[in-house]
N, CA, C and O atoms as a CHARMM CRD file, in Angstrom:
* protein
*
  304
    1    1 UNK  N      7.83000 -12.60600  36.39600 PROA 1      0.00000
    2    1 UNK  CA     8.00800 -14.03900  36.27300 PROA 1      0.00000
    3    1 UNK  C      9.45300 -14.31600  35.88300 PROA 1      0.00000
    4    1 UNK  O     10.12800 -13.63000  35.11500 PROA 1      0.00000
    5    2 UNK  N      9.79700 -15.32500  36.46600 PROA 2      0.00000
    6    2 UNK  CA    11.44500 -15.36300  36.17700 PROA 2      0.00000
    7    2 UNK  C     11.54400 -16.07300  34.63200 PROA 2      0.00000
    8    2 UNK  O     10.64000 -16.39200  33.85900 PROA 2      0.00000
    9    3 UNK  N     12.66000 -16.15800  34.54000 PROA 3      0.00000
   10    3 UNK  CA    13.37700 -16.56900  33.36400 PROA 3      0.00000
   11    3 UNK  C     12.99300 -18.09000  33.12300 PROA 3      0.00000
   12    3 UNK  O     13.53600 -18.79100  33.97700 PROA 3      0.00000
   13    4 UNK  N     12.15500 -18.88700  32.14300 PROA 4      0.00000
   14    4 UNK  CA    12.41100 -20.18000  32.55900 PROA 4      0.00000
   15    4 UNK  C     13.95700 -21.32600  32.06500 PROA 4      0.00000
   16    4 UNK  O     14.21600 -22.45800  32.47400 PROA 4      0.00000
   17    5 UNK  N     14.52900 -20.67400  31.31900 PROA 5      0.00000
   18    5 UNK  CA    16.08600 -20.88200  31.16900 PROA 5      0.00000
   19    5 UNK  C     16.72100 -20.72200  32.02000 PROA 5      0.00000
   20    5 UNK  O     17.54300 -21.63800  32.05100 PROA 5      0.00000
   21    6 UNK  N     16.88000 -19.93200  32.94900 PROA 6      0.00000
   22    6 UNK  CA    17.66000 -19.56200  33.77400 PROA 6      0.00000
   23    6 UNK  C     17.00700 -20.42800  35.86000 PROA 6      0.00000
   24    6 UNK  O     17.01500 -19.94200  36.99100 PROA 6      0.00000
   25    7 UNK  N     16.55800 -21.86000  35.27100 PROA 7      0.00000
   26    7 UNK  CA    16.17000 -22.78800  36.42200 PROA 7      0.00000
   27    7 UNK  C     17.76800 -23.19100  36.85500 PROA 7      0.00000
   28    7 UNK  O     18.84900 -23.53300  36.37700 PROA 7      0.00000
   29    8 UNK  N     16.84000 -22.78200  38.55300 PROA 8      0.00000
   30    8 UNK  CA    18.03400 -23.60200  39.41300 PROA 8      0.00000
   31    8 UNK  C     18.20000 -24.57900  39.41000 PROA 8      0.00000
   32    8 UNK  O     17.22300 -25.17300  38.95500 PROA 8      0.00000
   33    9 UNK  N     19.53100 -25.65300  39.88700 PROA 9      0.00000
   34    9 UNK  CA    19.30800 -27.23900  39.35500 PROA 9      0.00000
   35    9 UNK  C     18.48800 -27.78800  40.64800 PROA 9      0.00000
   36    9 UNK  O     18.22900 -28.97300  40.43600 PROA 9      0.00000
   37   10 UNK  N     18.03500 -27.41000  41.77900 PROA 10     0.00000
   38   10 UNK  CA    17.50600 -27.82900  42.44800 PROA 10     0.00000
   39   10 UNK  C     15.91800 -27.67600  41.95800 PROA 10     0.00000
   40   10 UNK  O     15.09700 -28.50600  42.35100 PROA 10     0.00000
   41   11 UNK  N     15.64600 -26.92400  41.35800 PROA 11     0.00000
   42   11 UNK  CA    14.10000 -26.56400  40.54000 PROA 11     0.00000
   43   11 UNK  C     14.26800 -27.61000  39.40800 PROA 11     0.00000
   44   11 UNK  O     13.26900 -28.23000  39.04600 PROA 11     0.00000
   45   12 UNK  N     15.59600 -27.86900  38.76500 PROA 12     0.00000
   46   12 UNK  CA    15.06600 -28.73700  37.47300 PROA 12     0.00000
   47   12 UNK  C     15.07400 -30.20300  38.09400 PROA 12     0.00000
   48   12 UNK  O     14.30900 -30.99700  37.54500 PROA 12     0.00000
   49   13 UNK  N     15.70400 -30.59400  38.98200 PROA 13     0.00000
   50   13 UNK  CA    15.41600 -31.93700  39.83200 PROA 13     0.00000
   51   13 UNK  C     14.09300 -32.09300  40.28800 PROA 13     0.00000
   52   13 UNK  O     13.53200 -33.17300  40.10500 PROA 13     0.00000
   53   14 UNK  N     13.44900 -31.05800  40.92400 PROA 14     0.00000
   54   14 UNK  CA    12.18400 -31.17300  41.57800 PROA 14     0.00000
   55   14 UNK  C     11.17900 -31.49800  40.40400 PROA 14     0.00000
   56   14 UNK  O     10.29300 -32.26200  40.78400 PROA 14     0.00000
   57   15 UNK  N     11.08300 -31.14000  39.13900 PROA 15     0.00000
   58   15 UNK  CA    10.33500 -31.12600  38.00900 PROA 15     0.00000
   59   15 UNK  C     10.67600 -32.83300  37.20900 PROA 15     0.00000
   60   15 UNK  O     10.01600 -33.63600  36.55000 PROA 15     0.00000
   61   16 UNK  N     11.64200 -32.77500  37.57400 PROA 16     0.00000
   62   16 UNK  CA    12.05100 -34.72800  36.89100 PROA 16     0.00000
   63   16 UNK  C     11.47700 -35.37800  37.61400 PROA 16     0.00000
   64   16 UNK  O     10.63200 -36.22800  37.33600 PROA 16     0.00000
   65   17 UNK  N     11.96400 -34.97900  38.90200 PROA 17     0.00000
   66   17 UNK  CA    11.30200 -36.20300  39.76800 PROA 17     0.00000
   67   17 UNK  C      9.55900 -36.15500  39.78000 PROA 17     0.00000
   68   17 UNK  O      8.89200 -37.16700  39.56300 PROA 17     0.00000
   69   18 UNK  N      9.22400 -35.40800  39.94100 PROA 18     0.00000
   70   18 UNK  CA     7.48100 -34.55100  40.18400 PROA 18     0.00000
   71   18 UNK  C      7.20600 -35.41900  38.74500 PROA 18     0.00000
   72   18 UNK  O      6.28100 -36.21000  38.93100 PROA 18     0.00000
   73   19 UNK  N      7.79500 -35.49800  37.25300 PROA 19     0.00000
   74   19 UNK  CA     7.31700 -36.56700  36.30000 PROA 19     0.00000
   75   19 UNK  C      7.25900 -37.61000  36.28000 PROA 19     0.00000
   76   19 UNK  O      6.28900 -38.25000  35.87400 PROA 19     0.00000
   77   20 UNK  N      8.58600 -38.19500  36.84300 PROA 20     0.00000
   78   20 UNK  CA     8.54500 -39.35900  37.70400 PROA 20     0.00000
   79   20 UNK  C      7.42000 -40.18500  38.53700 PROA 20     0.00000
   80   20 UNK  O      7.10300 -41.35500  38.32400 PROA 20     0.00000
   81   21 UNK  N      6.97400 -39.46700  39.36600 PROA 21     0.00000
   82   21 UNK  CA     6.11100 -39.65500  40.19600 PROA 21     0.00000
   83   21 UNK  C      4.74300 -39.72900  39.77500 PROA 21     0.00000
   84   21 UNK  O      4.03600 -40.44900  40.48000 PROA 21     0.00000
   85   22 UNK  N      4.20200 -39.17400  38.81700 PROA 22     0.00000
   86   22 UNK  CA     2.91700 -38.58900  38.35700 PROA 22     0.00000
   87   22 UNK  C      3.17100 -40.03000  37.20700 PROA 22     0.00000
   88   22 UNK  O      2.34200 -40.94000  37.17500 PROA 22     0.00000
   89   23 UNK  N      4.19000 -40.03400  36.48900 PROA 23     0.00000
   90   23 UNK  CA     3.98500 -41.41200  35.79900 PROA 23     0.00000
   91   23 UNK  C      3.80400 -43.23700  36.24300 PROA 23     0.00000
   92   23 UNK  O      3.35300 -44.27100  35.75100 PROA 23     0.00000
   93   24 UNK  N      4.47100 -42.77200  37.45400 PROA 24     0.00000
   94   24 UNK  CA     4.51800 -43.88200  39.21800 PROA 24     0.00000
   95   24 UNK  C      2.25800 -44.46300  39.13800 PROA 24     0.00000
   96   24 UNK  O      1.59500 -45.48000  38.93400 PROA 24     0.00000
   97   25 UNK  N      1.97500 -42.69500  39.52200 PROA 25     0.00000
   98   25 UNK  CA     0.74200 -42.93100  39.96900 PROA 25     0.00000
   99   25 UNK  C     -0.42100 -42.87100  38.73500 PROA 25     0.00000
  100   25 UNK  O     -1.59200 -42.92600  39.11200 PROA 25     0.00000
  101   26 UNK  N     -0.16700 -42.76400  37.32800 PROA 26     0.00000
  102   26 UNK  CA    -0.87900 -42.63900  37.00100 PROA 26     0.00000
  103   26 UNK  C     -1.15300 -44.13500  36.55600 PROA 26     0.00000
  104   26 UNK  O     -0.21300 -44.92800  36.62200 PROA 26     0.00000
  105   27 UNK  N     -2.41900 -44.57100  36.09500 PROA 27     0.00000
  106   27 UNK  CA    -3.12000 -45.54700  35.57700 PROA 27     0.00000
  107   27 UNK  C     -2.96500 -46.41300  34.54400 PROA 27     0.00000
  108   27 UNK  O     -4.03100 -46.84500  34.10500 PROA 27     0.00000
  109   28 UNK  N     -1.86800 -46.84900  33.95600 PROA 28     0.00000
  110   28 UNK  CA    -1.68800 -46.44600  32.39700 PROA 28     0.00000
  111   28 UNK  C     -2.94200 -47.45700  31.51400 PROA 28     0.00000
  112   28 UNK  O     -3.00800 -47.58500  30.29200 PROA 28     0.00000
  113   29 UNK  N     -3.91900 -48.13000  32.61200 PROA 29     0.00000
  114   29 UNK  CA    -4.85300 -49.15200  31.13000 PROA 29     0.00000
  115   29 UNK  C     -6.37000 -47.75000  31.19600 PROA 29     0.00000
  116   29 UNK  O     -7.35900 -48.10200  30.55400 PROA 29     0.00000
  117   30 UNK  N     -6.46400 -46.57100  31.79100 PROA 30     0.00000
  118   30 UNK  CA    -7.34700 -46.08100  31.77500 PROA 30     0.00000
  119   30 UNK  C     -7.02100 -44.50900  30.94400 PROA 30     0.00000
  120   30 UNK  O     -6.44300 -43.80100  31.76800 PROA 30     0.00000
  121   31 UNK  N     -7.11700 -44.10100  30.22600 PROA 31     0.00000
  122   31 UNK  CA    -7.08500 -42.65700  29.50300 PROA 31     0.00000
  123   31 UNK  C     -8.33600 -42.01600  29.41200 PROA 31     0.00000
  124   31 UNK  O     -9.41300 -42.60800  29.33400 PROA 31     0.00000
  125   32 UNK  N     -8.16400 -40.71900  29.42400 PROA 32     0.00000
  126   32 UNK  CA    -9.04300 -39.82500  28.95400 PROA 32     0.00000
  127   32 UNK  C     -9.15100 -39.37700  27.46500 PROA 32     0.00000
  128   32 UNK  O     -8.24800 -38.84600  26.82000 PROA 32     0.00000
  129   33 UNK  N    -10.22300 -39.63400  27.08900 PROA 33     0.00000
  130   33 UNK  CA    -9.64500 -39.29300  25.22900 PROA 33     0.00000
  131   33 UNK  C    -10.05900 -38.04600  25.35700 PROA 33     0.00000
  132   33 UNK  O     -9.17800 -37.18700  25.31800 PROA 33     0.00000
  133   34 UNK  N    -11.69800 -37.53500  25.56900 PROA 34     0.00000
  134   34 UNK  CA   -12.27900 -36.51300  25.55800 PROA 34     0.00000
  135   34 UNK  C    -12.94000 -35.85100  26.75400 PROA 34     0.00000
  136   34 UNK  O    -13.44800 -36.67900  27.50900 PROA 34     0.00000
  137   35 UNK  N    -13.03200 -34.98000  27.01700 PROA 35     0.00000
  138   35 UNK  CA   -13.81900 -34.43700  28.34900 PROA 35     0.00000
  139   35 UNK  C    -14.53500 -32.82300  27.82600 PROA 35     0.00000
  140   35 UNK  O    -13.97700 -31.76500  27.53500 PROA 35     0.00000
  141   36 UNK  N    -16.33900 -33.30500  27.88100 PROA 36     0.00000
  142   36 UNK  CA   -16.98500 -32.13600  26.76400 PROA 36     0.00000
  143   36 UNK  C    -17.88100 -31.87500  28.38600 PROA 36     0.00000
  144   36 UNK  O    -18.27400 -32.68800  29.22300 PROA 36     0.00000
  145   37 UNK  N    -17.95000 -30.52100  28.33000 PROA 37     0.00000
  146   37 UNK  CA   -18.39800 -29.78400  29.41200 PROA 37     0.00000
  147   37 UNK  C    -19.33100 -29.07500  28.69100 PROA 37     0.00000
  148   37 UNK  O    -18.94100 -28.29600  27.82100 PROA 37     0.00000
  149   38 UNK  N    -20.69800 -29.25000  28.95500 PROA 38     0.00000
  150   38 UNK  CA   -22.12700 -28.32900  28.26000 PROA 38     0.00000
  151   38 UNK  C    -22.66800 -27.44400  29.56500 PROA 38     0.00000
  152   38 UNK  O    -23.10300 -28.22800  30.40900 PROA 38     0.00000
  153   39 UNK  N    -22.75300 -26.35900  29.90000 PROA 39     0.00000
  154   39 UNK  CA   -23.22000 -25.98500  30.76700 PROA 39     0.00000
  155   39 UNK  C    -24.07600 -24.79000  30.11400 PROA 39     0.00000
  156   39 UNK  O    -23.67200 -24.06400  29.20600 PROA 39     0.00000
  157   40 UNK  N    -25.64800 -24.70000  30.90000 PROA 40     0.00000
  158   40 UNK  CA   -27.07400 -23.99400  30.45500 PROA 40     0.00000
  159   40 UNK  C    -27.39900 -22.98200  31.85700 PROA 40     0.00000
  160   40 UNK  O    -27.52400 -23.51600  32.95900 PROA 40     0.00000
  161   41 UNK  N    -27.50000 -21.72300  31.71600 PROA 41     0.00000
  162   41 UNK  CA   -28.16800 -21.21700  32.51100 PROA 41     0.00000
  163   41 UNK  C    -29.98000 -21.00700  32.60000 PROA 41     0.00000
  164   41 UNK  O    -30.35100 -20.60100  31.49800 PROA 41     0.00000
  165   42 UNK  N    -30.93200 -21.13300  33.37200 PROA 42     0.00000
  166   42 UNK  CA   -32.24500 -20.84800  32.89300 PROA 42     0.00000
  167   42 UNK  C    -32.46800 -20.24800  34.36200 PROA 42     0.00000
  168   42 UNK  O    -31.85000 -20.38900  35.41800 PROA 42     0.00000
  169   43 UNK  N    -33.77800 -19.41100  33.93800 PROA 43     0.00000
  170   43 UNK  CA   -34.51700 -18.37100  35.16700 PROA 43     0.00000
  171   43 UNK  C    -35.83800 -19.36800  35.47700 PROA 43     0.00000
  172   43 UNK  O    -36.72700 -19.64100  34.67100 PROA 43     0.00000
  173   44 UNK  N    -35.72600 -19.82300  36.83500 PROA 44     0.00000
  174   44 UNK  CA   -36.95700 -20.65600  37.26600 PROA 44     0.00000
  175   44 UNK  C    -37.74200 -19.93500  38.20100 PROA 44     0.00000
  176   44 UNK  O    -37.56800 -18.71600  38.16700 PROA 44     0.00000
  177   45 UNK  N    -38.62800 -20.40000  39.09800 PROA 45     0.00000
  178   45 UNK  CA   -39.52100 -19.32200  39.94200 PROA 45     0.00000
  179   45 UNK  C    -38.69200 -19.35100  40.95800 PROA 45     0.00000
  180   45 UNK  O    -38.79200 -18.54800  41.88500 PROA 45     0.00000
  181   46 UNK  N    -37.82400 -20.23200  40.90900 PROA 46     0.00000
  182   46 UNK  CA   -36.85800 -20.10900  42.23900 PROA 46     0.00000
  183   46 UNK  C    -35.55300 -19.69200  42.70300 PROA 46     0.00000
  184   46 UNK  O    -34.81400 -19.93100  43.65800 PROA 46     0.00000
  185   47 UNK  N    -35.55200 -18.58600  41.09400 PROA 47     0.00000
  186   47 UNK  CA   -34.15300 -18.18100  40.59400 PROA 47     0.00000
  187   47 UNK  C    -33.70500 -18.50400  39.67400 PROA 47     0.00000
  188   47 UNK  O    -34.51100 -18.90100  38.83300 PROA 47     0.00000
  189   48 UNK  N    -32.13400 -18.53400  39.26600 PROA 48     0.00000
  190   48 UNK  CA   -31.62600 -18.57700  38.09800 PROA 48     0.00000
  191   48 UNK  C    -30.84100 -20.52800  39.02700 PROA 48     0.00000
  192   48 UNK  O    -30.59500 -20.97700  40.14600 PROA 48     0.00000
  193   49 UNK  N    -30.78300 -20.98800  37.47800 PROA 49     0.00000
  194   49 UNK  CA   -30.51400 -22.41200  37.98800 PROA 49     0.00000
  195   49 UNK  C    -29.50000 -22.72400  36.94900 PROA 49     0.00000
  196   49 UNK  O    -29.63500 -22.23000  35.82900 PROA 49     0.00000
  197   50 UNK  N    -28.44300 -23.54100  37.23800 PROA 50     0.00000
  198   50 UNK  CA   -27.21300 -23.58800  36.14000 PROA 50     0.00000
  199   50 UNK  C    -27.01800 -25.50900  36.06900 PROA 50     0.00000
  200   50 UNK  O    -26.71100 -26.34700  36.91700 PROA 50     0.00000
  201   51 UNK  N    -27.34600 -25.57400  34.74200 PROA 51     0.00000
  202   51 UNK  CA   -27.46300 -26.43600  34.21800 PROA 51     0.00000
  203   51 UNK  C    -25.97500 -27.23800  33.62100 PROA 51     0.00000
  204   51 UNK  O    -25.18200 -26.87700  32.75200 PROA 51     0.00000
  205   52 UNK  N    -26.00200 -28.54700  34.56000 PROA 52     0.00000
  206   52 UNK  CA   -24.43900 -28.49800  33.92800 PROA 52     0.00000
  207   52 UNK  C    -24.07500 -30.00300  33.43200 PROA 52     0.00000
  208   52 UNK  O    -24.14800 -30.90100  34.27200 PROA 52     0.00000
  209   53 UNK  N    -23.62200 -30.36500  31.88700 PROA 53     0.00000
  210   53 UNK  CA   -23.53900 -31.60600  32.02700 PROA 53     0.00000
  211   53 UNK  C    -22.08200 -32.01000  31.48600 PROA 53     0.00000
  212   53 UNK  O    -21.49100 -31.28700  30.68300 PROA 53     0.00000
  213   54 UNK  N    -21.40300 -33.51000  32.09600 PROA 54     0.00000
  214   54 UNK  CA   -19.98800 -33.41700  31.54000 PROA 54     0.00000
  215   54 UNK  C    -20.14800 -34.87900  31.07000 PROA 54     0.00000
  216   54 UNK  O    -20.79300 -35.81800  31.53800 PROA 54     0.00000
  217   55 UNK  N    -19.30400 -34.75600  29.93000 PROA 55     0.00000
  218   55 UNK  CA   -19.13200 -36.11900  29.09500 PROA 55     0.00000
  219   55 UNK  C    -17.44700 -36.54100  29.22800 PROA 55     0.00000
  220   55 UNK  O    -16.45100 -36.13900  28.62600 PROA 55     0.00000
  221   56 UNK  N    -17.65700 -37.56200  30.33300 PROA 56     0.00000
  222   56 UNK  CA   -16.11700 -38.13400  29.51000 PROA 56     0.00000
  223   56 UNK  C    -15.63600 -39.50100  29.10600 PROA 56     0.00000
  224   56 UNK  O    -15.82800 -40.55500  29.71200 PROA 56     0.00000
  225   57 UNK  N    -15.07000 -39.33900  28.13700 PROA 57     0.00000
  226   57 UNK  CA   -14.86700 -40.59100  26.93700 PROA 57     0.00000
  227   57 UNK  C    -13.43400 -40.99900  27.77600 PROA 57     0.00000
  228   57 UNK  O    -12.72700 -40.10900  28.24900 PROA 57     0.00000
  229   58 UNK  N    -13.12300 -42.29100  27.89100 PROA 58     0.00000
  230   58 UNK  CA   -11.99100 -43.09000  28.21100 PROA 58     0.00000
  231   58 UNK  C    -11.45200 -44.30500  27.33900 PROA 58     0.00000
  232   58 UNK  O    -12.23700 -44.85000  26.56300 PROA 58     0.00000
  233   59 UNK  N    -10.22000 -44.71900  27.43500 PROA 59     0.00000
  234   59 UNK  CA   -10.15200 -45.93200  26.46400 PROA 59     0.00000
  235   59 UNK  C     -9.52900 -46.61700  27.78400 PROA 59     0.00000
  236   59 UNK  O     -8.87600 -45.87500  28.51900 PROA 59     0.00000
  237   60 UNK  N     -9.67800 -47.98500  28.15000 PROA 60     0.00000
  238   60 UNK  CA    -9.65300 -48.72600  29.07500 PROA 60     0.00000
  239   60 UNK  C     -9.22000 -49.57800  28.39700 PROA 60     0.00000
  240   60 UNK  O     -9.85900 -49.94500  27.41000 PROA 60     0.00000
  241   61 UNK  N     -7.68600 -50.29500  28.81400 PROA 61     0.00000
  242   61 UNK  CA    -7.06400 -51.42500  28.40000 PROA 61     0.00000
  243   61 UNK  C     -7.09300 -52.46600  29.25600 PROA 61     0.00000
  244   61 UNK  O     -6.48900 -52.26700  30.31100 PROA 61     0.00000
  245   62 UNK  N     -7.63100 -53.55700  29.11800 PROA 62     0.00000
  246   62 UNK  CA    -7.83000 -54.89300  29.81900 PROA 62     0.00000
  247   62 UNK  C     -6.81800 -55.79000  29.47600 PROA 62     0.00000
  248   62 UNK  O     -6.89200 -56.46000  28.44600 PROA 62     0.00000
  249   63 UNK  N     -5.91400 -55.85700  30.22400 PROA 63     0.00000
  250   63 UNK  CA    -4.72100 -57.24100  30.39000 PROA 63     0.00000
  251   63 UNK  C     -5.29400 -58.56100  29.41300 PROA 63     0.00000
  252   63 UNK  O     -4.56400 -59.00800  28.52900 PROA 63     0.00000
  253   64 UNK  N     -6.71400 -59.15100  29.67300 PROA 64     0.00000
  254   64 UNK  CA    -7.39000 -60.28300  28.95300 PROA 64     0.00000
  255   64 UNK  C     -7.74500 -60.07600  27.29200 PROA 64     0.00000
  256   64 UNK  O     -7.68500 -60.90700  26.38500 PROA 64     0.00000
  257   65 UNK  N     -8.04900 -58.96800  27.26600 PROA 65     0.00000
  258   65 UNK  CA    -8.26000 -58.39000  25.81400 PROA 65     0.00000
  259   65 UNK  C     -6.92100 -58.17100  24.91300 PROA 65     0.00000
  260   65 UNK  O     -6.93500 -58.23800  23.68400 PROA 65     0.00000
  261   66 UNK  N     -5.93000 -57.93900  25.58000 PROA 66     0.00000
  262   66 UNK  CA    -4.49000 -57.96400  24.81600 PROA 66     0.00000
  263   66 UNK  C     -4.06000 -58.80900  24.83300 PROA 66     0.00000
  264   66 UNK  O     -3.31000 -58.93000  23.86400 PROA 66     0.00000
  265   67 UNK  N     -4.08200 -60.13800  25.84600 PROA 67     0.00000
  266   67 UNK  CA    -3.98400 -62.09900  25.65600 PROA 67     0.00000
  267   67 UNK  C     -4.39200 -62.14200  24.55100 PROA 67     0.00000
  268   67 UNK  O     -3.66300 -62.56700  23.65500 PROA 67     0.00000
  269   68 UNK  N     -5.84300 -61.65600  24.26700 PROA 68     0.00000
  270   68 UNK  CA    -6.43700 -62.76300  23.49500 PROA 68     0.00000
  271   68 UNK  C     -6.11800 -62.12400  22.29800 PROA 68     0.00000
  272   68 UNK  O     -5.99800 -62.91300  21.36100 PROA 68     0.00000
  273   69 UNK  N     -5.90900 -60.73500  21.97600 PROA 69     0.00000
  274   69 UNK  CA    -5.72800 -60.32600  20.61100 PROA 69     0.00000
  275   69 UNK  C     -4.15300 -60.89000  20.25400 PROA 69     0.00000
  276   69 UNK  O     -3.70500 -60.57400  19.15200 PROA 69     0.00000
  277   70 UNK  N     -3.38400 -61.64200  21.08100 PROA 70     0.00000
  278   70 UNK  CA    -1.52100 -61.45300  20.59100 PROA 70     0.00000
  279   70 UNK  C     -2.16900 -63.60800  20.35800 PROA 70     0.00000
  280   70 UNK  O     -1.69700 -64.26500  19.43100 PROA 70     0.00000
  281   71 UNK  N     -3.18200 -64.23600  21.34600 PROA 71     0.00000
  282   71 UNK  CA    -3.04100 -65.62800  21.04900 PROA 71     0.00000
  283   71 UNK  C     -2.35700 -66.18100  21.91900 PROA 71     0.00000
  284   71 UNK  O     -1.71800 -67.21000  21.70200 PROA 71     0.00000
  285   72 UNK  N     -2.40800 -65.30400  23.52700 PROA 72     0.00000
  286   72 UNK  CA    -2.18800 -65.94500  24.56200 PROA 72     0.00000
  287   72 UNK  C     -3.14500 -66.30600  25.35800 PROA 72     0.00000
  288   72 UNK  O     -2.74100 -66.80600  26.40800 PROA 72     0.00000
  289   73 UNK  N     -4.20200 -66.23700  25.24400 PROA 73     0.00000
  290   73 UNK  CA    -5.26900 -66.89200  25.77900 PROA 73     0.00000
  291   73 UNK  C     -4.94900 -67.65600  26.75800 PROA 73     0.00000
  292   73 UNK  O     -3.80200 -67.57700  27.19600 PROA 73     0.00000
  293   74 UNK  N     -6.09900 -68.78700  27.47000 PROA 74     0.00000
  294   74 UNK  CA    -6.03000 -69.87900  27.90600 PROA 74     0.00000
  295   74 UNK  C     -6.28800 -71.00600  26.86200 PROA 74     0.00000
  296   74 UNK  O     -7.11000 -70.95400  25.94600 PROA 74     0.00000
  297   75 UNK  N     -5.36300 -72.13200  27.18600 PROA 75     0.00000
  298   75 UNK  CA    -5.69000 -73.15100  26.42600 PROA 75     0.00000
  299   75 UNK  C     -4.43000 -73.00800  25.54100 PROA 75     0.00000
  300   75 UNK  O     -3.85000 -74.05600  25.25600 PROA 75     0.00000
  301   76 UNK  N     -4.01400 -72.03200  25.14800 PROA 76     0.00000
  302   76 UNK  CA    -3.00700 -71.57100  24.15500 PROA 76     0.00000
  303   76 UNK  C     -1.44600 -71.98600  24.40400 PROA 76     0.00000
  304   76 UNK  O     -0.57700 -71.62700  23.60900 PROA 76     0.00000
């Protein structure tokens, strides 16, 4: 594995911009807080069966909910 100090400047451009971009497309009123992955194996008559469940927690920011908490509302 190479050196990671020793990046070409054409590799450290590709990595700014590539943050750039990923901050472009990401979502910013939707986050992931938590993501809990439970997965169960069990033996049924029809084989082994894999049991899998995923939890994920988000915090979702609504444009109307930050009006009304600053007292920009309507009417206001």
């Amino acid at each position: 594995m190479p050196d990671p100090s020793n990046k070409s400047i054409a590799r450290s451009l590709g990595q700014f911009f590539g943050h750039i971009f990923h901050g472009i497309k990401a979502d910013p009123a939707k986050r992931v807080v938590r993501k809990d992955v439970q997965t169960e194996e069990r033996q049924t008559s029809m084989g082994k069966v894999v049991l899998r469940r995923t939890t994920v927690e988000e915090i979702e920011l609504r444009p109307e909910a930050a009006r009304e908490r600053r007292g920009d509302g309507e009417g206001a």
